[in-house]
C-alpha positions in Angstrom: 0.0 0.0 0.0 1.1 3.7 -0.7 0.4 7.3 -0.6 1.3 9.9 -3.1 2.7 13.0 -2.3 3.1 15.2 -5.6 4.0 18.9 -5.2 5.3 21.9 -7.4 6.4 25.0 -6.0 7.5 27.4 -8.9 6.0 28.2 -12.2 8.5 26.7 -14.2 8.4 23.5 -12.5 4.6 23.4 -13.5 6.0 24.3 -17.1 8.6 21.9 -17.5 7.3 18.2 -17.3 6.9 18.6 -13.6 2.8 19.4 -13.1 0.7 17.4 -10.9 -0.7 15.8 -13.2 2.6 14.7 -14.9 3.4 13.6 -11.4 0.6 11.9 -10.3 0.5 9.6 -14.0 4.3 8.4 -13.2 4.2 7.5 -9.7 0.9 5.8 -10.6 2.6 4.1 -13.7 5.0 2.9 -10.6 3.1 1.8 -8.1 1.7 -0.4 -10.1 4.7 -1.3 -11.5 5.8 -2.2 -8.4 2.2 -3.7 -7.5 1.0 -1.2 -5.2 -2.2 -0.2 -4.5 -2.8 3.6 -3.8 -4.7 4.5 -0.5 -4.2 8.2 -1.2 -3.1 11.1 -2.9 -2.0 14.2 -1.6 -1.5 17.6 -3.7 0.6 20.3 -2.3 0.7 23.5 -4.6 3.2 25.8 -2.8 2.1 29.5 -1.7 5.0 31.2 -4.4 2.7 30.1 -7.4 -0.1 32.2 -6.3 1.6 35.1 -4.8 3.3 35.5 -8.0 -0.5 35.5 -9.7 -2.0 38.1 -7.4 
């Protein structure tokens, strides 16, 4: 069993092959490489990419 924890903290990170989403699909592709099953997935979007919006 295994929880996800996919982040990105800068704009260019979510630019660059580093999104969540980009995330989340390889360390799915992973676990179940590895025959895990996913209990749960935590996003953490970090503060700097919104302050940077506003």
């Amino acid at each position: 069993m295994a929880g996800i924890y996919i982040r990105v903290s800068t704009e260019d990170q979510a630019r660059e092959g580093f999104s969540l989403g980009e995330q989340k699909e390889k360390l799915m592709e992973l676990c179940k490489f590895k025959g895990y099953e996913v209990y749960e997935i935590y996003e953490d979007v970090s503060n700097h990419l919104t302050m940077n919006m506003v």
